[in-house]
Biopython code that builds the backbone (N, CA, C, O; Angstrom):
import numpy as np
from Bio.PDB.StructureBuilder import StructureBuilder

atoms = [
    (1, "UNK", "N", (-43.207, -53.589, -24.159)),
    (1, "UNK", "CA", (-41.978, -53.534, -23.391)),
    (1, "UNK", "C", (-41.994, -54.643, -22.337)),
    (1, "UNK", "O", (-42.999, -54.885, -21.669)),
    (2, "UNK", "N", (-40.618, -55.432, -22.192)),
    (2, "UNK", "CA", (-41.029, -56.404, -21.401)),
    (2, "UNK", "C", (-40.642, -55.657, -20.036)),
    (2, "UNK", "O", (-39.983, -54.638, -19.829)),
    (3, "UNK", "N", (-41.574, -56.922, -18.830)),
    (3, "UNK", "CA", (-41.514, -56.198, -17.385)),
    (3, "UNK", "C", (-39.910, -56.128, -16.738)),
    (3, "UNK", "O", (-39.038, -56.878, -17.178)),
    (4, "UNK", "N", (-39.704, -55.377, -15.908)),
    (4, "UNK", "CA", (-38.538, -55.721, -15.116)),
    (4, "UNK", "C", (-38.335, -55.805, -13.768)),
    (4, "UNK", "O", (-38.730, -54.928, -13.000)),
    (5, "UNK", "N", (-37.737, -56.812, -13.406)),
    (5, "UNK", "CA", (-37.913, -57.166, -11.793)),
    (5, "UNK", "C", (-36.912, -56.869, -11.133)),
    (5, "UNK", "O", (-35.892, -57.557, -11.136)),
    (6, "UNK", "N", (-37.145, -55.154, -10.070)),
    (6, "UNK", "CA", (-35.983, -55.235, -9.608)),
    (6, "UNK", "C", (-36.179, -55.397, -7.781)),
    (6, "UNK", "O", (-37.283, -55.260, -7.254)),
    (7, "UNK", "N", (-35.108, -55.657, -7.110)),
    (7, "UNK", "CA", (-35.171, -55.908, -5.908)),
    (7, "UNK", "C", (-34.262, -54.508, -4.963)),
    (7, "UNK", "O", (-33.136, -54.012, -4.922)),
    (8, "UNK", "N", (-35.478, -54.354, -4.378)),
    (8, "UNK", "CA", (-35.449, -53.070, -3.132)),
    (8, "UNK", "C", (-34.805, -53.572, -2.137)),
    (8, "UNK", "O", (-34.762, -54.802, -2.152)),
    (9, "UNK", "N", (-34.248, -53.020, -1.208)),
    (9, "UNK", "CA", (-34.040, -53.089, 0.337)),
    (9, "UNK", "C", (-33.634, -51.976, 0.962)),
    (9, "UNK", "O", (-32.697, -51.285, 0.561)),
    (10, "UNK", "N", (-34.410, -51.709, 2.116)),
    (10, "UNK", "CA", (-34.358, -50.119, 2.881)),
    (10, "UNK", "C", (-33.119, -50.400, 3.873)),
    (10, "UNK", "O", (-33.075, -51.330, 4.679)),
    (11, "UNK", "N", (-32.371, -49.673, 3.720)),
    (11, "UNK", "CA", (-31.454, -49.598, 5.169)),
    (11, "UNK", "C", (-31.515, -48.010, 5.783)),
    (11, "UNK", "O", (-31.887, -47.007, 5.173)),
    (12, "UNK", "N", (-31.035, -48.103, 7.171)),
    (12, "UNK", "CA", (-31.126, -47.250, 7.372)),
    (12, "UNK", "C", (-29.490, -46.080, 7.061)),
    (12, "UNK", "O", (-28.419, -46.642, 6.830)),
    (13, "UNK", "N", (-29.589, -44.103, 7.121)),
    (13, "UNK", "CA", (-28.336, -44.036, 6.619)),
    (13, "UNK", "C", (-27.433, -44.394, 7.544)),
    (13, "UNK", "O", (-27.625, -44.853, 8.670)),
    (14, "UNK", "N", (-26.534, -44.172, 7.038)),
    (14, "UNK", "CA", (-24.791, -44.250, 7.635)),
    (14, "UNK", "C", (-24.679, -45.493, 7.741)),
    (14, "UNK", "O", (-24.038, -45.888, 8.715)),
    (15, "UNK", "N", (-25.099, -46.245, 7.046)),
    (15, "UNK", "CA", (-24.742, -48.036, 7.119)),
    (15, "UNK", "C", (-25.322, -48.682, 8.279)),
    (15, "UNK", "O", (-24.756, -49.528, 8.971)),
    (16, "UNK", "N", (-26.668, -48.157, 8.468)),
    (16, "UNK", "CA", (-27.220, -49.132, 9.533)),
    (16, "UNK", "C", (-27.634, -50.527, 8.976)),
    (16, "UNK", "O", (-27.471, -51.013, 7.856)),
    (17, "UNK", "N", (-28.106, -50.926, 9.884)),
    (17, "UNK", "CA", (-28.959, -52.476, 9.586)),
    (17, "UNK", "C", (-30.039, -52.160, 8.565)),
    (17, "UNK", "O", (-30.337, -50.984, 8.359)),
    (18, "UNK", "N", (-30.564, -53.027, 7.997)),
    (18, "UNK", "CA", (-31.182, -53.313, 6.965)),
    (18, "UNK", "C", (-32.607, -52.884, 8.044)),
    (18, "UNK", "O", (-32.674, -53.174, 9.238)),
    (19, "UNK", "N", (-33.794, -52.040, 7.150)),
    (19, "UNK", "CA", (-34.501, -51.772, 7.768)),
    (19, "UNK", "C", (-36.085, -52.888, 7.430)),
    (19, "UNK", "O", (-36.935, -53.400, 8.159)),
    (20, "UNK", "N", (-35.891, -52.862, 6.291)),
    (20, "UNK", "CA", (-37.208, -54.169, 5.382)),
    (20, "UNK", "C", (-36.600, -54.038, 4.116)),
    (20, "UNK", "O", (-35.758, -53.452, 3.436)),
    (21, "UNK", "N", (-37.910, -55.319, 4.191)),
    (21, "UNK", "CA", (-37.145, -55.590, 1.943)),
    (21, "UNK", "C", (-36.501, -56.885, 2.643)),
    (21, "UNK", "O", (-36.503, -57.328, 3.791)),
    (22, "UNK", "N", (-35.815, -57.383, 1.121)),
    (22, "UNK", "CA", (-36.074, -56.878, -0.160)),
    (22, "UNK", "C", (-37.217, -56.946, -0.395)),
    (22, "UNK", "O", (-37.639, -57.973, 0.135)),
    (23, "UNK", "N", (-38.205, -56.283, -1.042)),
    (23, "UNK", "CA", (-39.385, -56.294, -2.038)),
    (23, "UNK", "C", (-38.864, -55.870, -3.473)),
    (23, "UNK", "O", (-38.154, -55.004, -3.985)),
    (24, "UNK", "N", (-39.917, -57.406, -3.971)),
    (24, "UNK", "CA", (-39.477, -57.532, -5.591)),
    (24, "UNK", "C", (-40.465, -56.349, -5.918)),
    (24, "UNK", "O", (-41.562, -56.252, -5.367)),
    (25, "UNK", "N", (-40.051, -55.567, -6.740)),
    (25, "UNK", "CA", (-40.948, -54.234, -7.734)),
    (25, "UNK", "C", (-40.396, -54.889, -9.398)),
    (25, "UNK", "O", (-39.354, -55.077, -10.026)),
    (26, "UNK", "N", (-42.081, -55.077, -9.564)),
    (26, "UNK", "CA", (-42.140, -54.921, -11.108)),
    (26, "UNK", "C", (-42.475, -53.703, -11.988)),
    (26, "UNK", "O", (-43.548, -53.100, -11.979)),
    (27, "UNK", "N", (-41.498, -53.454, -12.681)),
    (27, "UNK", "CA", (-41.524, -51.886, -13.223)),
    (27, "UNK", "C", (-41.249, -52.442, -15.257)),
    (27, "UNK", "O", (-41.169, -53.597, -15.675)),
    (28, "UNK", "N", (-41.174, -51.172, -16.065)),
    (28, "UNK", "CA", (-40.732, -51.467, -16.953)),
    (28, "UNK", "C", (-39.963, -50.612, -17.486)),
    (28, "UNK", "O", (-39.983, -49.405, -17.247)),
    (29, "UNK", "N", (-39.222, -51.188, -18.257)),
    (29, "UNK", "CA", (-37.886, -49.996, -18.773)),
    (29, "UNK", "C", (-38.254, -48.315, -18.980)),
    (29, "UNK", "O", (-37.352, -47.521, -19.247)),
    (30, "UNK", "N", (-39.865, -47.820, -18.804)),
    (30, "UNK", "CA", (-39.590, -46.979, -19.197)),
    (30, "UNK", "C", (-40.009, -45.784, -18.527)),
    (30, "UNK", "O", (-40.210, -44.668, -19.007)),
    (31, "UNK", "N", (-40.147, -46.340, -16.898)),
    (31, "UNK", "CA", (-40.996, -45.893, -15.924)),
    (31, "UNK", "C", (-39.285, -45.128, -15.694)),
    (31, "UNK", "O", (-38.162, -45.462, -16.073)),
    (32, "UNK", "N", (-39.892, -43.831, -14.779)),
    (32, "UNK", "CA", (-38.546, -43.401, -13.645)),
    (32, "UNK", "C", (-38.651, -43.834, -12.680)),
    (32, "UNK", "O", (-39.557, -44.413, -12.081)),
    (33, "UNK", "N", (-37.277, -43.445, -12.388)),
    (33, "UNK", "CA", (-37.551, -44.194, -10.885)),
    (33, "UNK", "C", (-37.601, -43.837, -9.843)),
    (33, "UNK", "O", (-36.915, -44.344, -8.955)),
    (34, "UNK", "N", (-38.579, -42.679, -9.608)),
    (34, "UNK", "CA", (-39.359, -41.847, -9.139)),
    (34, "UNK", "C", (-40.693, -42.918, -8.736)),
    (34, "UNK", "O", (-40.895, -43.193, -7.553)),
    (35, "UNK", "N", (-41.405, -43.377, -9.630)),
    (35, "UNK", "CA", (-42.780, -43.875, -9.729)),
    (35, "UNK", "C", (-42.088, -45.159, -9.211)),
    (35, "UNK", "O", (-42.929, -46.032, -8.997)),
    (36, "UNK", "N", (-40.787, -45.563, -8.934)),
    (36, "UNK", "CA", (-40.413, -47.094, -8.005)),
    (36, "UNK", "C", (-40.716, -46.605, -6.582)),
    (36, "UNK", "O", (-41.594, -47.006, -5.818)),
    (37, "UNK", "N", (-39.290, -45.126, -6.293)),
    (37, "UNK", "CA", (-39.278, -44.828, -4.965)),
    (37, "UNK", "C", (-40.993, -44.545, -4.552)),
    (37, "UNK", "O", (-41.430, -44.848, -3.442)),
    (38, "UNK", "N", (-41.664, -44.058, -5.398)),
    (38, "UNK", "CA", (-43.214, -43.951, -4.611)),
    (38, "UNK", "C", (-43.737, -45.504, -4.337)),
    (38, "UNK", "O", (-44.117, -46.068, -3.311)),
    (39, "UNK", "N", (-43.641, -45.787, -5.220)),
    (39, "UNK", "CA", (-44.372, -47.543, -4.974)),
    (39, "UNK", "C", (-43.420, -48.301, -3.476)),
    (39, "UNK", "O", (-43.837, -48.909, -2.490)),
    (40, "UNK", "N", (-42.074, -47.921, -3.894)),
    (40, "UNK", "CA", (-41.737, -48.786, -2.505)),
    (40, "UNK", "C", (-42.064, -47.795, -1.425)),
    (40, "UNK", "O", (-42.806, -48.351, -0.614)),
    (41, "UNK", "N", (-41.902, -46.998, -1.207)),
    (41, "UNK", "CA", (-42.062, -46.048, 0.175)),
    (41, "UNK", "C", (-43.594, -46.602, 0.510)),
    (41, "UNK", "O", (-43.918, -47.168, 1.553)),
    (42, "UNK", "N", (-44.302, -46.360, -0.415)),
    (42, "UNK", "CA", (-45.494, -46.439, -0.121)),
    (42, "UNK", "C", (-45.592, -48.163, 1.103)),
    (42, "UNK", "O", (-46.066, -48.205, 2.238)),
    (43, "UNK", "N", (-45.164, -48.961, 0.556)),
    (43, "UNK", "CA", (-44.905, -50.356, 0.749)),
    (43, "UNK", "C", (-44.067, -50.577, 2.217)),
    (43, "UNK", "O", (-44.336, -51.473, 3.017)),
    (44, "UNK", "N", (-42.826, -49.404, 2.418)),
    (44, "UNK", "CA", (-42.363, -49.172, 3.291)),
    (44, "UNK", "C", (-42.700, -48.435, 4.747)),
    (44, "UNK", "O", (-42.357, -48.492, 5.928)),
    (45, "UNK", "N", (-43.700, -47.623, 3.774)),
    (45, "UNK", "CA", (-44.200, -46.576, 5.398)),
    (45, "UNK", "C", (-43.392, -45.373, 5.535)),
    (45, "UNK", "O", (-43.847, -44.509, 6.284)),
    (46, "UNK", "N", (-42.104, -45.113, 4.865)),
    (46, "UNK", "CA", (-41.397, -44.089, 5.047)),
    (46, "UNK", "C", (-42.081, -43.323, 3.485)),
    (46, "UNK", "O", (-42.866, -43.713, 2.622)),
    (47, "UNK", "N", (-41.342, -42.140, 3.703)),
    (47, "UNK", "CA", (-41.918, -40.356, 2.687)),
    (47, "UNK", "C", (-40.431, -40.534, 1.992)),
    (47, "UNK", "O", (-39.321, -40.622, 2.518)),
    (48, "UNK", "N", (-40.871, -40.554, 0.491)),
    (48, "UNK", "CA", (-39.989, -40.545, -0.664)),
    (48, "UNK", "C", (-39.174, -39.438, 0.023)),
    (48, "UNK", "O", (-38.122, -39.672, 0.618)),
    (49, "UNK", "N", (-39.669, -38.343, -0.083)),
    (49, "UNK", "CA", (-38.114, -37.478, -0.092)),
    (49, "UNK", "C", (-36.882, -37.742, 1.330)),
    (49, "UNK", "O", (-35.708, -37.371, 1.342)),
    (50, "UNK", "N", (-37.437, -38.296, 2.142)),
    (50, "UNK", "CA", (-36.615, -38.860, 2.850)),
    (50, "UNK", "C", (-35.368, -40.380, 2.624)),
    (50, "UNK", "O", (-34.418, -40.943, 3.167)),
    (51, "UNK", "N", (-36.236, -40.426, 1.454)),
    (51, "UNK", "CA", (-35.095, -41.833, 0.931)),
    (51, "UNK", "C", (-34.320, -41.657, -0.345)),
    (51, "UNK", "O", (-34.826, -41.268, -1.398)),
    (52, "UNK", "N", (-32.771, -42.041, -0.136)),
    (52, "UNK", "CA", (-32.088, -41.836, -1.256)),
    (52, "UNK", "C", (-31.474, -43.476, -2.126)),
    (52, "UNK", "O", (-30.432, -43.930, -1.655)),
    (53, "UNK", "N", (-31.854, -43.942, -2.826)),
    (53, "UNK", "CA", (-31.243, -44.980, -3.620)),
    (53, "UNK", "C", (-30.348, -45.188, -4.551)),
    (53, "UNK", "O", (-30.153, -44.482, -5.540)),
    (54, "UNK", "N", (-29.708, -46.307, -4.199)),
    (54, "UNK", "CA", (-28.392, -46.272, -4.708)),
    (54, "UNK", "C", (-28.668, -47.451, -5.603)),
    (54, "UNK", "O", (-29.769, -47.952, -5.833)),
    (55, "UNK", "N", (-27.401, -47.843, -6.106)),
    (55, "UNK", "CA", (-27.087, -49.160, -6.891)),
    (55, "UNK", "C", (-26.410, -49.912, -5.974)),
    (55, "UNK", "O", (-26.101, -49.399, -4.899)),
    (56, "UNK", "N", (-26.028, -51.448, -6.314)),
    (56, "UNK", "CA", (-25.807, -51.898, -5.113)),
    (56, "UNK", "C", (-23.962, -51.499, -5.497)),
    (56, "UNK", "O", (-22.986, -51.804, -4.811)),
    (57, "UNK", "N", (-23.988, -50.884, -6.561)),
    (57, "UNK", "CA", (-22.370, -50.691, -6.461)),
    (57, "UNK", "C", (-21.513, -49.205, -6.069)),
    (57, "UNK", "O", (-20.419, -48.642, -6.064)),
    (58, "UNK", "N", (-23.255, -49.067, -5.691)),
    (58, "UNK", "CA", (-23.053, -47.539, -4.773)),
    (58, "UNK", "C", (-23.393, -46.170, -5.472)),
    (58, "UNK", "O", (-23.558, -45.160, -4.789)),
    (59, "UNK", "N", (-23.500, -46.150, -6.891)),
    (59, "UNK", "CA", (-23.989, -45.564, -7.628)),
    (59, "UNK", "C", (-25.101, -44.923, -7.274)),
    (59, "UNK", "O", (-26.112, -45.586, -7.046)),
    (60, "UNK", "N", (-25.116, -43.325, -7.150)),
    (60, "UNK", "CA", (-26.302, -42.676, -6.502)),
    (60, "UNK", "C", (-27.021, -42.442, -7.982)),
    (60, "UNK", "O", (-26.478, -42.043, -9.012)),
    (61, "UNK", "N", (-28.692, -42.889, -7.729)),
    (61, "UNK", "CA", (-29.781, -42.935, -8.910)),
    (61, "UNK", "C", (-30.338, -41.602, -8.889)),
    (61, "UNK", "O", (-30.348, -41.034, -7.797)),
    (62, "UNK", "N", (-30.804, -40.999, -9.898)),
    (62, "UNK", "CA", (-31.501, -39.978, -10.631)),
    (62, "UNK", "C", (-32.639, -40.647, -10.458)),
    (62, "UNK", "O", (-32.856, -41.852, -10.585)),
    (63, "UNK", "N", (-33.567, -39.510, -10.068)),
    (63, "UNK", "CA", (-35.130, -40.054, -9.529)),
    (63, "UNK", "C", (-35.885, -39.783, -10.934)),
    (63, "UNK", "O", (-36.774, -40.436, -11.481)),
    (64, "UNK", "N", (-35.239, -38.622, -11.323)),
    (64, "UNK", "CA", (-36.035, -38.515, -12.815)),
    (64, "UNK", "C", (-35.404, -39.433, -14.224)),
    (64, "UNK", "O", (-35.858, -39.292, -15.359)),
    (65, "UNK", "N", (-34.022, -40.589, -13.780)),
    (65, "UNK", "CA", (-33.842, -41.044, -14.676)),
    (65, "UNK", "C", (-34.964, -42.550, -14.949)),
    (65, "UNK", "O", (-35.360, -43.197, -13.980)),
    (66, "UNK", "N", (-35.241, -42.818, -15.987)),
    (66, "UNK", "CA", (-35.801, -44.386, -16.581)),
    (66, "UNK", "C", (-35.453, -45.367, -16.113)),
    (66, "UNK", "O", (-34.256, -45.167, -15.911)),
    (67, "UNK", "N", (-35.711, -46.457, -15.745)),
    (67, "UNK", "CA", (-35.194, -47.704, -15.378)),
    (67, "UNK", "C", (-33.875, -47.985, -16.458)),
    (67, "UNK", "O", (-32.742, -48.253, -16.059)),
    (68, "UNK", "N", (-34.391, -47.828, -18.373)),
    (68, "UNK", "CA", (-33.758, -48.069, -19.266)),
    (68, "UNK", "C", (-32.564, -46.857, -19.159)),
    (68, "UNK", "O", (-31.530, -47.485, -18.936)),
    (69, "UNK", "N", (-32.344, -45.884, -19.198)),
    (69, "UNK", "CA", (-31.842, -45.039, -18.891)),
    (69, "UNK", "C", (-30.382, -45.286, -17.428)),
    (69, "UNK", "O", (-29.155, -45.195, -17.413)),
    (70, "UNK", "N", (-31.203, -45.539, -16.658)),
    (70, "UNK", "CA", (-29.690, -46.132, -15.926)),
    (70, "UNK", "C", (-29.230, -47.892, -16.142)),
    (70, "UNK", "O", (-28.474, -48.680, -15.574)),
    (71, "UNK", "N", (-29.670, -47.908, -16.683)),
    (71, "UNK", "CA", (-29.361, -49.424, -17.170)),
    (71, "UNK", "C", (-29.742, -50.741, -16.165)),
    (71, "UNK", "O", (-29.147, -51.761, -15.817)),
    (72, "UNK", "N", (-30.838, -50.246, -15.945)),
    (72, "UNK", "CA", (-31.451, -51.519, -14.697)),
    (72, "UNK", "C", (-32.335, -52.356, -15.800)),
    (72, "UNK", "O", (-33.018, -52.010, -16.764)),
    (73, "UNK", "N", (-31.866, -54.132, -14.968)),
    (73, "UNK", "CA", (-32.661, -54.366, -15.612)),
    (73, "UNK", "C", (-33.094, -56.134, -14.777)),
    (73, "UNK", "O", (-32.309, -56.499, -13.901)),
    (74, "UNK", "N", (-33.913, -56.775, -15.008)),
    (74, "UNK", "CA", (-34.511, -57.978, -14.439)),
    (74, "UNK", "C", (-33.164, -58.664, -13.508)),
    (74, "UNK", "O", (-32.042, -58.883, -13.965)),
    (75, "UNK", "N", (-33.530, -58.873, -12.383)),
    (75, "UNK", "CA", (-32.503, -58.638, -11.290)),
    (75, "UNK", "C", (-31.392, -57.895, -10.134)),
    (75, "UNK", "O", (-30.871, -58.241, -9.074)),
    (76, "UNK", "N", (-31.379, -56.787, -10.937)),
    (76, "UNK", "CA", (-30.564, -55.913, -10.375)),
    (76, "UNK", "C", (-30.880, -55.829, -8.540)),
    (76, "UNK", "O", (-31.775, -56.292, -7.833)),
    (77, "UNK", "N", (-30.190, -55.362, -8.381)),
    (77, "UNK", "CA", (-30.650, -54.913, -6.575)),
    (77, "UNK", "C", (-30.425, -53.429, -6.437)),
    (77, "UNK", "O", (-29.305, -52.976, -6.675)),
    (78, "UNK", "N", (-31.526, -52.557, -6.027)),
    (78, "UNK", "CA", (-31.304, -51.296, -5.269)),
    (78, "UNK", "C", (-30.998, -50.735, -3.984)),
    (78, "UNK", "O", (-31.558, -51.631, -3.353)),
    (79, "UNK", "N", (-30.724, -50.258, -3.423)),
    (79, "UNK", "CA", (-30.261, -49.908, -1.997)),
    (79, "UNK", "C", (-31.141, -48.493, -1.681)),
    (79, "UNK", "O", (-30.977, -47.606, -2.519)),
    (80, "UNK", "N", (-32.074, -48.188, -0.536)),
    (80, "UNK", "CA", (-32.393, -47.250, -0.464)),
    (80, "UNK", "C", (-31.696, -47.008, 0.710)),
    (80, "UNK", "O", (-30.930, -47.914, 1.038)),
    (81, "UNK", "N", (-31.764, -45.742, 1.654)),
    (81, "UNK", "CA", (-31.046, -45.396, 2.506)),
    (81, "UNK", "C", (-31.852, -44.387, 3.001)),
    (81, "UNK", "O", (-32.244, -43.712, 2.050)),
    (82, "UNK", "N", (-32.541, -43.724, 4.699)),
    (82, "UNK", "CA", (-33.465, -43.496, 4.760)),
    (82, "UNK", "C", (-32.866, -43.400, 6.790)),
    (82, "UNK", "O", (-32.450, -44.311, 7.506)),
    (83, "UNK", "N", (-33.103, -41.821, 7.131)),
    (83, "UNK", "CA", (-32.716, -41.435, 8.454)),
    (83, "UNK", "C", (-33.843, -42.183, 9.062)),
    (83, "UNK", "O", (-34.894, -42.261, 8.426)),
    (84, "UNK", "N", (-33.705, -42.893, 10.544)),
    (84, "UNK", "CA", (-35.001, -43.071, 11.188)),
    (84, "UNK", "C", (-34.531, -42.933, 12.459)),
    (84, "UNK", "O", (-33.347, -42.718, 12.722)),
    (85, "UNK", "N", (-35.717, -43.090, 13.545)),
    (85, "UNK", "CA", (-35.447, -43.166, 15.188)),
    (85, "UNK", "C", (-36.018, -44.851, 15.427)),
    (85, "UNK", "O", (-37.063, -45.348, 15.006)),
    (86, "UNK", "N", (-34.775, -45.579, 16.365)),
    (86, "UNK", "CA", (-35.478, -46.302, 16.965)),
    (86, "UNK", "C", (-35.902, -46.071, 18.653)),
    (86, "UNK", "O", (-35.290, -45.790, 19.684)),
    (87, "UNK", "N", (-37.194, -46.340, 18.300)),
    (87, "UNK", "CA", (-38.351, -46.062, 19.522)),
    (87, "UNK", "C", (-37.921, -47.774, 20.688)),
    (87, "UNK", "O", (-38.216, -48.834, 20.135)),
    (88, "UNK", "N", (-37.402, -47.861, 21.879)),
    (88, "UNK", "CA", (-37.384, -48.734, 22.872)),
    (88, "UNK", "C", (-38.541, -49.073, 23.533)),
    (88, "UNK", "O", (-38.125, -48.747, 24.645)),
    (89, "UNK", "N", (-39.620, -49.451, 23.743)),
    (89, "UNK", "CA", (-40.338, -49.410, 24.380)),
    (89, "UNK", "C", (-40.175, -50.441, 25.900)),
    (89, "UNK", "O", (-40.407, -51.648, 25.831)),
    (90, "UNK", "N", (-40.004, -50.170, 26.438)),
    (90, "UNK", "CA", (-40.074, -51.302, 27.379)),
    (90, "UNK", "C", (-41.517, -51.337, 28.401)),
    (90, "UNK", "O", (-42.436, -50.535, 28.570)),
    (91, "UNK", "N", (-41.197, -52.683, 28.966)),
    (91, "UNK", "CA", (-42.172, -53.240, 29.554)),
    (91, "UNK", "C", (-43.298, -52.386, 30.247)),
    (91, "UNK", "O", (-44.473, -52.188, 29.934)),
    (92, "UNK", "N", (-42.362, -51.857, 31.521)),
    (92, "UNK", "CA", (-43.217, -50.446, 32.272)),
    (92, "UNK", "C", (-44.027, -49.601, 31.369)),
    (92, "UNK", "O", (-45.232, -49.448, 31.566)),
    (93, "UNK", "N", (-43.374, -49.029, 30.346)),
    (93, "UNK", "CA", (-44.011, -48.314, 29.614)),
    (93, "UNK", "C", (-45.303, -48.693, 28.724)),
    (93, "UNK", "O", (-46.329, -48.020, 28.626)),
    (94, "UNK", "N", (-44.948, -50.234, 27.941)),
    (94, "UNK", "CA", (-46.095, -51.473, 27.465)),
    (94, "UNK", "C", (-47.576, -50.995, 28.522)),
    (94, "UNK", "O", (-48.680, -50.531, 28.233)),
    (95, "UNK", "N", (-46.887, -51.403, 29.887)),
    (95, "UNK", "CA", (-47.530, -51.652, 30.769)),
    (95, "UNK", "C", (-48.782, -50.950, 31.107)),
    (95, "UNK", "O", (-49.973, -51.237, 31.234)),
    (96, "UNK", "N", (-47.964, -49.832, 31.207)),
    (96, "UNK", "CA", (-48.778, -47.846, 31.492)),
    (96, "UNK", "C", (-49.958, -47.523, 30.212)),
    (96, "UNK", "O", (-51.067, -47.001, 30.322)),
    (97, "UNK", "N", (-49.331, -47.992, 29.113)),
    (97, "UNK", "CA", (-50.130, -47.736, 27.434)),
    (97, "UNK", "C", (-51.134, -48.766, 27.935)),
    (97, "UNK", "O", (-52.040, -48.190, 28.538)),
    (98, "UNK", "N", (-51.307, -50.220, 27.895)),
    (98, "UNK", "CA", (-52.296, -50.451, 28.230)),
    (98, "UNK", "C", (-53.012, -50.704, 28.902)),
    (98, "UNK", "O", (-54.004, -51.262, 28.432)),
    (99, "UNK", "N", (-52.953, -50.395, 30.794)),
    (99, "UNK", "CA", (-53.870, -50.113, 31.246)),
    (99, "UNK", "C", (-54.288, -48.574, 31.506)),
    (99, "UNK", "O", (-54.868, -48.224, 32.534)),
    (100, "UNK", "N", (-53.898, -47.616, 30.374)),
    (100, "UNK", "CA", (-54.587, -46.157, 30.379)),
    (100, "UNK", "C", (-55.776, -46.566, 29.033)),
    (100, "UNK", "O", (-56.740, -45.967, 28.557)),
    (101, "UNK", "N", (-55.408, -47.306, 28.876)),
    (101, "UNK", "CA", (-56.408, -47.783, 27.268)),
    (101, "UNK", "C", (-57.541, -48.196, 28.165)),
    (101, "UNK", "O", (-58.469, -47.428, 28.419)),
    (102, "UNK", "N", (-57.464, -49.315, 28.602)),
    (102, "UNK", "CA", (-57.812, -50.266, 29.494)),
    (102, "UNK", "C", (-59.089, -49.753, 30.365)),
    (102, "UNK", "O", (-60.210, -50.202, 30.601)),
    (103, "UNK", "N", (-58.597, -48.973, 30.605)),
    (103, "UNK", "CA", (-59.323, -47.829, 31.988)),
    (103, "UNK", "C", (-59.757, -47.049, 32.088)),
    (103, "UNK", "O", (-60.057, -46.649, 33.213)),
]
sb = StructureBuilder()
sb.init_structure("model")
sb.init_model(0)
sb.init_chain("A")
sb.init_seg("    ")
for serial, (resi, resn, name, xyz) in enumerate(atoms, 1):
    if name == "N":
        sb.init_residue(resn, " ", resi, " ")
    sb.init_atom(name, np.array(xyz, "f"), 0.0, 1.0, " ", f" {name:<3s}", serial, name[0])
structure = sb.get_structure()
């Protein structure tokens, strides 16, 4: 079976900014895409069941469907989508973390 190269990118939900990615994943037609979302999460740092992927034409994916099966194939782009917090840290706080390390 030949390989297939598809391209990831995490955003965050409700149409945030792009979180990382794209990362190219080489898969083959006959993997699910289940064994993608683990490989990219893994890659990402975020927990599969927290991420949902789409097509880039918005098409929500079946985790238990095949690459061949939804019809992906060398090029395509996926969209994952994935709740997060952004953490502010500022300076003072920088500051406090490392001289309690420090000390």
């Amino acid at each position: 079976m030949p390989d297939v190269l598809l391209a990831v990118t995490l955003f965050g939900s409700g149409g945030s900014p792009q979180l990382c990615g794209p990362a190219m994943v080489k898969t083959t037609p006959a993997h699910q895409l289940r064994r993608i979302i683990g490989c990219f999460c893994r890659w990402a740092g975020v927990q599969p069941e927290s991420v949902v992927f789409h097509s880039v034409d918005g098409r929500a994916l079946t985790p238990e469907a095949t690459v061949a099966e939804l019809s992906l194939s060398s090029g395509h782009a996926i969209t994952a989508a994935a709740a997060f917090t952004l953490l502010d840290v500022e300076d003072s706080e920088l500051a406090a973390l490392t001289s309690g390390l420090m000390g």
